[in-house]
C-alpha positions in Angstrom: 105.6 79.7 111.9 108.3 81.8 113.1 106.3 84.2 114.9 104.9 81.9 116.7 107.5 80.0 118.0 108.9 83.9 118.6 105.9 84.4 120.7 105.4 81.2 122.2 109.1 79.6 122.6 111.7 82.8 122.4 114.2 79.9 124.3 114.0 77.9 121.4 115.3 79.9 118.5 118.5 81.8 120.8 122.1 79.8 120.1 123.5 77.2 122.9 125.2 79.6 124.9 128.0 82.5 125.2 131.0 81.7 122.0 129.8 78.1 121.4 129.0 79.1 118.2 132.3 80.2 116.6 134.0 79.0 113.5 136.3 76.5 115.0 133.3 74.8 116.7 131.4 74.9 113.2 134.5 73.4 111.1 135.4 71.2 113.7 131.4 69.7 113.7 130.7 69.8 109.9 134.3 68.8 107.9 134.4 64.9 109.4 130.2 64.7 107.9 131.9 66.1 104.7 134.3 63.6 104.5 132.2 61.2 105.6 130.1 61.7 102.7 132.6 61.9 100.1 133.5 58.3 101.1 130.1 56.8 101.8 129.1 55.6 98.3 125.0 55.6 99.2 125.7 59.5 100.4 127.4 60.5 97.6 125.1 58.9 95.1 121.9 60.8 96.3 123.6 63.9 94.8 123.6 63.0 91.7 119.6 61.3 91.8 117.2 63.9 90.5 
């Protein structure tokens, strides 16, 4: 699958552009979804459903 989208799409698979990937951009995406699932009781209960 990856070697074809290598081949056919190389555009697709290279990260949004120069430093917009950095840690503060990561942390500053992720921690309010983390929160928002610690608070959300239909979130948090799927990780405990086996």
């Amino acid at each position: 699958m990856f070697t074809r989208l290598e081949t056919n799409y190389p555009s697709w698979l290279i990260v949004l552009g120069p430093g917009f990937f950095i840690i503060n951009t990561f942390v500053g995406l992720t921690l309010p979804w983390f929160f928002f699932s610690l608070s959300n009781l239909l979130v948090s209960q799927k990780l405990f459903v086996p």
